[in-house]
N, C-alpha and C positions, 0 to 999 in steps of 0.2 A: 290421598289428596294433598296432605301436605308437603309431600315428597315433589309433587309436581306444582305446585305453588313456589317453593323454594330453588326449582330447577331453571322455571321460567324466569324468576328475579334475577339467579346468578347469571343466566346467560345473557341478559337486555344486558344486565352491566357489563359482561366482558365483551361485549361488542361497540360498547362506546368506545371513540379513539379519543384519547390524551394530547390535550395541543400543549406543547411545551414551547412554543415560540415566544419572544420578548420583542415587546413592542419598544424601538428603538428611535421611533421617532420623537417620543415626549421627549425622553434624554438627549437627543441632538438637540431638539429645544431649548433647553435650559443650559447646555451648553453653550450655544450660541449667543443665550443671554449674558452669559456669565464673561462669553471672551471680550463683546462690545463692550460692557461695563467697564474691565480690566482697561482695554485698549484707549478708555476715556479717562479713566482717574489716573494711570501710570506717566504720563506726562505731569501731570499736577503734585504727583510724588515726587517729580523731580525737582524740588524746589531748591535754592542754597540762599546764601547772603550776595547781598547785590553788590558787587565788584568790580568796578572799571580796572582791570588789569593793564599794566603796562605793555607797551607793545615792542619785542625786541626781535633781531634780526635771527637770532640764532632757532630752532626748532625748538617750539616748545612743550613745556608738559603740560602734560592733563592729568587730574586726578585720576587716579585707577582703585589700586589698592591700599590699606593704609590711612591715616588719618588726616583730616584735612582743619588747619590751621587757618583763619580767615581776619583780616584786619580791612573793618568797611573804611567809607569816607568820614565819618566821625571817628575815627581812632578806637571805635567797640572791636573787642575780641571773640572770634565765634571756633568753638570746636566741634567741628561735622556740625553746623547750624545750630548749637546753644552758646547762647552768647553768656561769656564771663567776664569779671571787671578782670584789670592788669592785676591787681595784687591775689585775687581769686586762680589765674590762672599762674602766676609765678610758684602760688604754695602748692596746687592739688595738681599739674601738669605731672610731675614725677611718678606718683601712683598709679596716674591714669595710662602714663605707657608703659608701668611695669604690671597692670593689672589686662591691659588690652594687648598690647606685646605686638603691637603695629609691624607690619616688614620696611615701612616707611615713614614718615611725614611731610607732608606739599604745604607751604607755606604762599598761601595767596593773598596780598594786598592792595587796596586802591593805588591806582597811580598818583591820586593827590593826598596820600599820607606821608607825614615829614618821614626822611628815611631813619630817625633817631629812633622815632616809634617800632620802626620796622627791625632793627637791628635789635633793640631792646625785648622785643619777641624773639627771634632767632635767638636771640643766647640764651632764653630760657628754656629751648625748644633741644637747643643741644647741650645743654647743662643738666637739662633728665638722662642724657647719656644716648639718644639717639643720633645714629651714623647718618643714616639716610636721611636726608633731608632737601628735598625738592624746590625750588623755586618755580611758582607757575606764573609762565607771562602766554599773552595774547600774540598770534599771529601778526607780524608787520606786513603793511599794504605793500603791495610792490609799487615804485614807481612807475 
């Protein structure tokens, strides 16, 4: 009897079939949630210091790669958006681009900052010893 008790058990079980399917649609779900989230704060991430750049004839540059140097309408100094006084950035700029090893730096300033101010950044900007050094201006209107 209990040879045929234990026969009848094994066989109900091995005639059950195994669904090994993955239900893929919760995951497209949370997927989808996750890309509209991205696609709505990734603009917001793009924040910088507010810059009326000059506008010149020649093609200009855009920040790419590299470190970006920023002198607003009040004469503040910002590197990659943290702003440092003038004497803050004369002492610690040097370490910063022998610790960061930039391939460049863009040097972008308001157009109504005196050019004293502007010049007085650039030499400490190539007085750390970096070659590359970018001026970025704004596209001129065409006539």
């Amino acid at each position: 009897m209990s040879g045929s008790l234990g026969g009848g058990l094994g066989s109900q079980r091995g005639e059950m079939q195994l669904n090994a399917d993955v239900n893929v649609t919760s995951l497209v779900d949370v997927m989808m949630v996750l890309l509209i989230i991205f696609m709505i704060t990734a603009p917001m991430m793009q924040g910088g210091v507010d810059v009326e750049l000059p506008r010149a004839e020649a093609r200009p540059l855009s920040p790419k790669e590299g470190m970006v140097v920023s002198v607003n309408r009040d004469g503040r100094i910002f590197v990659d958006q943290t702003p440092v006084s003038y004497n803050d950035f004369r002492v610690t700029f040097r370490a910063l681009v022998a610790t960061r090893k930039p391939s460049g730096v863009y040097l972008q300033a308001d157009t109504r900052v005196p050019y004293g101010q502007v010049v007085r950044v650039l030499a400490v900007v190539r007085g750390a010893g970096v070659q590359n050094v970018g001026l970025v201006a704004a596209e001129e209107d065409a006539p």
